[in-house]
C-alpha positions in Angstrom: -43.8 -7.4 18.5 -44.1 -6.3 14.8 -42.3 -2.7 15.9 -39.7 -4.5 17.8 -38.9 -6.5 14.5 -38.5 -3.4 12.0 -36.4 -1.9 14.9 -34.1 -4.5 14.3 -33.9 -4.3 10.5 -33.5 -1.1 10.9 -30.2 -1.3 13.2 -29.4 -3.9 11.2 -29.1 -1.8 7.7 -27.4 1.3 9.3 -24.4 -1.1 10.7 -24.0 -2.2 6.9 -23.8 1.4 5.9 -20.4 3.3 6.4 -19.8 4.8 9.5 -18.9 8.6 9.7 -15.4 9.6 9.6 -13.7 12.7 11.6 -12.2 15.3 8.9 -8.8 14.7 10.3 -9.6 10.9 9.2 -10.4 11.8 6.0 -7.2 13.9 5.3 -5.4 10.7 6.7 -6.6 8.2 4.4 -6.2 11.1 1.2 -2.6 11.3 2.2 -2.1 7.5 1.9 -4.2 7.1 -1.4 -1.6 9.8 -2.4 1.2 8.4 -1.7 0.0 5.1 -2.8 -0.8 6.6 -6.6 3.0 7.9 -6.5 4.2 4.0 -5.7 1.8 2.7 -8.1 3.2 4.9 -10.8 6.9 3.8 -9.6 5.7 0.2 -9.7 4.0 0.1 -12.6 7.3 1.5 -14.7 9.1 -0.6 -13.5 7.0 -4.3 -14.4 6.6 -2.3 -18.1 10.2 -2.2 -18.3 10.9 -5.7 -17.2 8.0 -7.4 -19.1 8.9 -5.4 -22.3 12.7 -6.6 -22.0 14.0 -3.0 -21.9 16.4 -1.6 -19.1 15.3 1.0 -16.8 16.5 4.0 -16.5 18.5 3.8 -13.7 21.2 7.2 -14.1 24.4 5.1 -14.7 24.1 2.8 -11.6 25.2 -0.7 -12.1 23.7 -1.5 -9.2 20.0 -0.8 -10.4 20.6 -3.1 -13.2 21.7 -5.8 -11.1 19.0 -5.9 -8.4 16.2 -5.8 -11.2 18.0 -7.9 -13.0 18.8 -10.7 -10.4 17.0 -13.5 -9.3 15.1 -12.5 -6.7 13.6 -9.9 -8.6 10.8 -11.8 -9.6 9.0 -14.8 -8.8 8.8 -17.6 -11.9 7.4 -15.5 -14.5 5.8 -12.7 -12.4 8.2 -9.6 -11.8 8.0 -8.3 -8.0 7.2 -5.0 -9.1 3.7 -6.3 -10.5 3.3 -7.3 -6.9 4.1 -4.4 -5.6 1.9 -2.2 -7.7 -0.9 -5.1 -6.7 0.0 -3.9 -3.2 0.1 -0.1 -3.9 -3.5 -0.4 -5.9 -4.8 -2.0 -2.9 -3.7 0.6 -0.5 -5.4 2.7 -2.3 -8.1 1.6 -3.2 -8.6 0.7 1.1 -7.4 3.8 1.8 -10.7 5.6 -0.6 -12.9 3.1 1.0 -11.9 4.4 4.7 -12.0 7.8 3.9 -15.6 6.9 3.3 -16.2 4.8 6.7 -16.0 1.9 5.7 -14.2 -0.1 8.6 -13.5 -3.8 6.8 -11.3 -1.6 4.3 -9.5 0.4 7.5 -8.5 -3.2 8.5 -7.4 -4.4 5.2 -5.4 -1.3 4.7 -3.5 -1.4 7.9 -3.1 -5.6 7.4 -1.8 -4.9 3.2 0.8 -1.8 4.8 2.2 -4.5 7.4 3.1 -7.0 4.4 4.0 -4.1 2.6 6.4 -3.3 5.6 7.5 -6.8 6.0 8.2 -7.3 2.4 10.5 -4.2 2.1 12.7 -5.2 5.1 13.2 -9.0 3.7 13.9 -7.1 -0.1 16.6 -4.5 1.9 18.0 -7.0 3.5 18.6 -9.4 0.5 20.1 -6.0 -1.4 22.3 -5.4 1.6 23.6 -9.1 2.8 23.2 -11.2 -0.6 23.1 -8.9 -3.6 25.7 -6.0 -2.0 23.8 -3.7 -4.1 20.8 -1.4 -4.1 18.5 0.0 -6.5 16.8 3.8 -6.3 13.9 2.3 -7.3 13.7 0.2 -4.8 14.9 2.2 -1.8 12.7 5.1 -3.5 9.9 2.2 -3.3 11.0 1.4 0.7 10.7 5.0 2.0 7.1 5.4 0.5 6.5 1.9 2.5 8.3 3.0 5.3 6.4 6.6 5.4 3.0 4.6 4.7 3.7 2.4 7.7 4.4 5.6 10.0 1.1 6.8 8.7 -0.7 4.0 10.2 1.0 4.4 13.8 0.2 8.0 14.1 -3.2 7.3 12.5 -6.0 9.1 14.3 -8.0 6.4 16.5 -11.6 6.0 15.4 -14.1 8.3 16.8 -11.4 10.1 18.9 -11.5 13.4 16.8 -13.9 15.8 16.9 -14.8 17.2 13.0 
């Protein structure tokens, strides 16, 4: 009875350890912490700009201006962009964690890139249909969403790929 109960703790500690990923798994996830660090970057200019009062850089576009400049570019006191390089971190930081094995932080990392996803169509659509403008930062923002979220569709299955 004794063995069967150290059996147990045993199986019991090795499920709380990370599992072991496929190499192909691992080159996955580095992709998206990659591309992650270049949207962080992007999003943390661009709530430095707006908290400091300055004007991006935006390469004579009116249009830039206006969309970080209109009302739906932040929420009360908190610009978007802080959000969004909230979001990015946290992609990241999942997408190290799965790398590793860990599989809580493979489900957080596809369930941050869906609002991520969700988030950029609603923001597209107000610059399209209520703002009739758009800002590069922003569709520069959307296609690292949008190549993120392709990421996790073609995302090798778990324990599918040989090493």
């Amino acid at each position: 009875m004794k063995s069967a109960r150290s059996g147990d703790a045993r199986s019991t500690t090795m499920k709380a350890s990370p599992a072991r990923t496929s190499r192909w798994q691992t080159i996955f996830y580095s992709a998206a912490a990659l591309i992650s660090l270049v949207g962080l970057a992007e999003a943390t200019y661009l709530t430095v700009v707006y908290l400091s009062g300055e004007t991006a850089v935006c390469g004579g576009s009116a249009d830039c201006a206006m969309v970080l400049g209109s009302s739906y570019a932040h929420i009360g006191p908190v610009p978007l962009s802080g959000l969004g390089a909230l979001a990015y971190f946290s992609v990241f930081a999942f997408a190290t964690f799965s790398a590793f094995g860990y599989a809580y932080a493979r489900k957080f990392f596809s369930w941050t890139i869906l609002a991520m996803f969700l988030m950029t169509l609603y923001l597209l659509f107000l610059q399209a249909f209520r703002l009739h403008a758009f800002c590069r930062y922003c569709l520069f923002s959307a296609a690292l969403v949008f190549l993120l979220t392709g990421l996790v569709v073609a995302r090798p299955a778990v324990g599918t790929q040989n090493n």
